[in-house]
C-alpha angles and dihedrals in degrees: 000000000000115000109201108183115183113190120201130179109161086337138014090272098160139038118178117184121186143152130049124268102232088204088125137355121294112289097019097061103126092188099052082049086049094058101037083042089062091025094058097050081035085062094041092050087056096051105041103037092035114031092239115162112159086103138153120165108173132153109295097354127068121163125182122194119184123217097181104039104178131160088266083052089051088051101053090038092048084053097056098042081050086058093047104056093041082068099045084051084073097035115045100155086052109053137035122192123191122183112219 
C-alpha cells in the first residue's frame, strides 16, 4: 500500500509518499508508476517554479518539505494532492491519503 501524508499548517508545507503499491508485480505496477509519475513533477514544479529544494524523491519514499510555502507553492501542491486522489479513487486498495 501507498501511504501519501500531506501536512498543512497555514499552507501545504510537507508531502511524504512511501510504500509500494502491490497492485502487479515489480516493475509492472502501474499504480506505483501513476503516483511517482505526479509525485516526481510534482517534485520538479516545485523546484523549478518555486525554488524548493528539501527533496528527496527514492524508490518507494519521496518527502517534500517546503521552506518557502506561499499561495503559488498551495496551488501547485493542491494540484498534485487533486491528482492524487483522483488515483486513489480507482485504486482503493493502493493509496492511502491522509491530510495532516
Amino acid at each position: 500500500m501507498i501511504q501519501i501524508t500531506a501536512k498543512r499548517n497555514q499552507h501545504i508545507d510537507e508531502l511524504e509518499v512511501k510504500g509500494h503499491a502491490g497492485s502487479d508485480e515489480y516493475g509492472r505496477d502501474l499504480v506505483c508508476a501513476i503516483v511517482s509519475g505526479i509525485v516526481t513533477g510534482l517534485a520538479n514544479a516545485l523546484y523549478e517554479m518555486a525554488h524548493e529544494e528539501d527533496i528527496i524523491l527514492d524508490e518507494g519514499y519521496a518527502h517534500i518539505k517546503l521552506h518557502h510555502p506561499s499561495s503559488a507553492t498551495d496551488i501547485i501542491m493542491n494540484t498534485a494532492i487533486i491528482q492524487l486522489k483522483t488515483a486513489q479513487e480507482v485504486n482503493k486498495d493502493y493509496i492511502r491519503i491522509m491530510e495532516v
